[in-house]
Structure formats: C-alpha cells, structure tokens
C-alpha positions in Angstrom: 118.0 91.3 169.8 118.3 93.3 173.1 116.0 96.0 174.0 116.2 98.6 170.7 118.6 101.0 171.7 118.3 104.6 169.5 121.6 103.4 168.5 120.6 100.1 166.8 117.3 101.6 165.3 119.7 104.5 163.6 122.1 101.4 162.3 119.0 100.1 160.7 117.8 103.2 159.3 118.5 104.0 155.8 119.5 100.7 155.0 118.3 98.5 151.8 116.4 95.4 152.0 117.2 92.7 149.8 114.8 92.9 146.7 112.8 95.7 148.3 114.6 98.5 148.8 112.2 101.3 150.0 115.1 103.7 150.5 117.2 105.8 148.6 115.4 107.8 146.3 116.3 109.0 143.3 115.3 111.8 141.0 112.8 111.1 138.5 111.6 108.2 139.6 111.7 106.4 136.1 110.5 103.1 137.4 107.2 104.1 137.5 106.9 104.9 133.6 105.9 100.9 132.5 103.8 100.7 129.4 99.9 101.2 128.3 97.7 98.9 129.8 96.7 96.0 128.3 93.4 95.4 129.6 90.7 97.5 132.0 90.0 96.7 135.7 87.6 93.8 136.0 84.6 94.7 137.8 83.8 91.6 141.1 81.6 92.8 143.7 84.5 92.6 145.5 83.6 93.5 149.4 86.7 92.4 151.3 86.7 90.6 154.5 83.5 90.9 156.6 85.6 89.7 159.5 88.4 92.1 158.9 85.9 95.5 158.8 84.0 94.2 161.7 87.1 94.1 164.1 88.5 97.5 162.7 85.1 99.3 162.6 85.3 101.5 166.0 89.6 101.6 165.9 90.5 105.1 166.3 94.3 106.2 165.3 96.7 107.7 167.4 98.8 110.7 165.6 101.7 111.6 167.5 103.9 114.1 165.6 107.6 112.5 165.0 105.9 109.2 166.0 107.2 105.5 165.5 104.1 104.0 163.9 103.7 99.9 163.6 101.6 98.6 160.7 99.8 95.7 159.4 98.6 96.7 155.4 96.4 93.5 154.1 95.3 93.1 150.3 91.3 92.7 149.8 92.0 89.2 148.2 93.6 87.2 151.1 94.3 84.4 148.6 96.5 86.8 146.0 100.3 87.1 146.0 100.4 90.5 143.7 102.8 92.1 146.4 105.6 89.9 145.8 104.6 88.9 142.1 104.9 93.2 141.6 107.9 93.9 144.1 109.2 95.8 141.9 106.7 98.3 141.4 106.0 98.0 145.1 109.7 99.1 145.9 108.8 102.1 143.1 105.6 103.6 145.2 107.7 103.3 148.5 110.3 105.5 146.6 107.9 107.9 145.2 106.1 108.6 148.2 109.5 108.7 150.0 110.7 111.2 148.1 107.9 113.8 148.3 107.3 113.1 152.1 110.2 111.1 153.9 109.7 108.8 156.3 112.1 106.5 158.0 111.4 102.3 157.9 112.8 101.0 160.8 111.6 97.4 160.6 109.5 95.7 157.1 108.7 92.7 155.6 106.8 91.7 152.4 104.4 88.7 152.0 102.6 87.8 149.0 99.0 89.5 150.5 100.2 91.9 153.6 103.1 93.6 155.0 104.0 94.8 158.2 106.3 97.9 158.8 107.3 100.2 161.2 108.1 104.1 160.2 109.2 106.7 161.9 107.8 110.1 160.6 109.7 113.7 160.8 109.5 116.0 164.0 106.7 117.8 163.8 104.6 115.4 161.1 101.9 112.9 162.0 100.4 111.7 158.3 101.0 108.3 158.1 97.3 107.9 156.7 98.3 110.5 153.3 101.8 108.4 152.9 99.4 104.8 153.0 97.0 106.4 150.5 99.9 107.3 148.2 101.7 104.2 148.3 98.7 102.3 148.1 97.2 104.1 144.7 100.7 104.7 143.2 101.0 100.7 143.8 97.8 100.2 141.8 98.5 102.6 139.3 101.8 101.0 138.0 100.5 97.2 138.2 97.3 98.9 136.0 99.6 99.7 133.9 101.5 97.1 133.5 98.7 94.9 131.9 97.8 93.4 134.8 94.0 92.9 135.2 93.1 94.4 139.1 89.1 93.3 139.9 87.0 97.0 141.2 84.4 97.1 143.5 80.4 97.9 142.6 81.6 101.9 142.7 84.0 100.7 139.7 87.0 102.0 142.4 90.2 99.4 142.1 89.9 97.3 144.6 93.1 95.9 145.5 93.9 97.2 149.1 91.8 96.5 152.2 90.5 100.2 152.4 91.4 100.0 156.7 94.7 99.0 158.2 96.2 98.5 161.3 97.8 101.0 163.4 99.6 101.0 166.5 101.7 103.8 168.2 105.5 102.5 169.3 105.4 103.1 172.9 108.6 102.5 174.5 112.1 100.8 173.4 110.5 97.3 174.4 107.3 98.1 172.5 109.5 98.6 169.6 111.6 95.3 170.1 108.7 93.5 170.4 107.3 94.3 166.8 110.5 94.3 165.1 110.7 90.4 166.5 107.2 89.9 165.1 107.6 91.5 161.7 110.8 89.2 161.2 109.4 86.2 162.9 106.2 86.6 160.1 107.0 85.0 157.4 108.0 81.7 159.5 104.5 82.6 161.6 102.6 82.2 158.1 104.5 79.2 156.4 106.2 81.3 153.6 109.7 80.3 155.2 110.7 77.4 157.5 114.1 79.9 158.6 113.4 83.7 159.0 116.5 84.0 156.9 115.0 82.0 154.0 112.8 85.2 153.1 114.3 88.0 150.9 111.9 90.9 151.4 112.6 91.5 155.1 114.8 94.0 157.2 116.1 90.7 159.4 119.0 90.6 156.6 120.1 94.3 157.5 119.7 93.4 161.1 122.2 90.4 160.4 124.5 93.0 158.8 124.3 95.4 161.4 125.2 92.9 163.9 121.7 93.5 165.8 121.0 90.0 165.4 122.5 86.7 164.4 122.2 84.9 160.9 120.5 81.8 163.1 117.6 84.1 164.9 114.5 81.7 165.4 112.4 84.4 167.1 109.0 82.9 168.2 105.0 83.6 167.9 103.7 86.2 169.4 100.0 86.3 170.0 99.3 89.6 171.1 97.2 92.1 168.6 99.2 92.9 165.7 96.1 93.7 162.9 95.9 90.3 161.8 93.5 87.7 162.0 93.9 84.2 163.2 
C-alpha cells in the first residue's frame, strides 16, 4: 500500500466489508427487533483485566473536530468469541448508531474478542466516546435479547465491554498507512488466519477491490503501541 493518498481513503470509504457491513443504513433498522430474552444476565464478579486498566489509567483522549480516530475496543473476557459468534447484531449497532450520528470507517477488522477501526468523524464533530457507548450498549442489548446469557459485574451492570479503549489521533498520511497495515495484518498477528485474506470481517477485501492493495499482501508485525497487550 503506498502512503494513503485522500484519494485511496475516499475509494475505501463507504464500502461494505464482507460479513460486516457497517455501512449503508437503512430506515428502521429492523435487525435490531430479535425476540424476548430467554434468560437474565448472570451475575460473575467480573472485573476485567487488571493489566489492561493499569496501562490505560492516566490516558487522556485527544478530540480533534473532523478527526481520523484509530481504535482498539477489547471485550472484558479475553477468552470469549461473542463478536464474531453475534456479527450479525454487531453489524446492526454499527448501523444504528451510523444512522443517527455518521461517521466514516476507513479501515476495520473483527476478531472473536476485539476490533480495531479507524473513523473519520464530520467537520465540526469530535464524539467518538458517545458513538463507542452507543455501539457498545446497542451491541449488548440485542445479544440480551437474543437469549444469550451475558455475565454483569458486582453493580449488576452487563459486563461485556472493557469499560476503557484505546484511542489514538491519525496524524499524518503515513500515520494513517501505518494503522490500516496493522488493522489488516491483525488477524495473521493473533493466529486467527495464516493469510490476511483468509479473514472475512476485514476492510483488506475492499482494499483488494479498490486496487489499493494486492490479493497476496503479507503485511508484517508491527510493535509499536496500538492498545493491545502483548
């Protein structure tokens, strides 16, 4: 991939990613109607990772208005695959929230516990942190819903998300290049995929079409900060 141009980002843009999809709203947003629950949240004690809050504890967020924004979202339960188990309903949230405050996603991919993406927001708006919240609850809602049993903290709050993420302002065309190679690379990084092709919920495949980069792209680790642990 060469060094971002505005042009490639725009090609990107507005795109869907196969079995995702976070574009392309429509009205009514149906898919988030599934049944009754089945069962109540199960109450853990749940805390999260120690490590995790300890190096996020003193981050402060940048908001630049019109910003490109990189993140790194984690689930509380490293060990639980419900983001790609509930795609489906994960696509939904990013929809609904899309459609009552757009954002552009110039770069995502899904793995079974985290996700990394990177928006751009509207001239003039900075609130990435009321889009997260949104996504994040209307995600829990819907799996709730859906029978699924999701363990709550010791304030009986759901606990599915890590309640902190990682943030980091997109600096310059290179910046951006960079974390668009490691949000593709990912799910080779974490042993989910031996080819970055090989995984479905990524934006590499719209990058392929676009001609941005080829079908064969090996990318490689980068070991700079990126929000997640070793």
């Amino acid at each position: 991939m060469e060094s971002g141009t505005n042009l490639q980002r725009a090609a990107v843009r507005h795109t869907a990613i196969p079995g995702f999809h976070p574009q392309g709203v429509g009205r009514g947003c149906k898919g988030l109607k599934p049944q009754q629950p089945r069962s109540r949240c199960a109450s853990s004690g749940l805390r999260g990772n120690s490590r995790y809050y300890s190096f996020m504890v003193n981050y402060r967020r940048n908001f630049v208005p019109g910003g490109t924004y990189f993140f790194t979202v984690n689930l509380r339960d490293r060990s639980s695959s419900f983001l790609t188990e509930h795609i489906g309903l994960l696509r939904a949230a990013f929809r609904v929230v899309k459609h009552k405050q757009p954002f552009d996603v110039d770069a995502i991919v899904i793995l079974p516990e985290h996700l990394h993406a990177i928006w751009t927001l509207p001239q003039g708006d900075a609130d990435y942190p009321g889009r997260w919240r949104a996504i994040k609850s209307t995600f829990t809602r819907a799996v709730v819903k859906s029978g699924v049993v999701v363990k709550c903290n010791e304030k009986r709050e759901y606990a599915l998300w890590q309640r902190r993420y990682w943030e980091h302002t997109i600096a310059d065309e290179d910046d951006l290049r960079r974390h668009v190679d490691y949000i593709h690379f990912n799910p080779v990084k974490h042993g989910w995929a031996k080819q970055v092709a090989d995984w479905p919920f990524s934006s590499f495949h719209q990058y392929v079409q676009q001609g941005i980069l080829p079908t064969d792209w090996a990318g490689s680790e980068d070991n700079g900060k990126f929000g997640e642990l070793p």
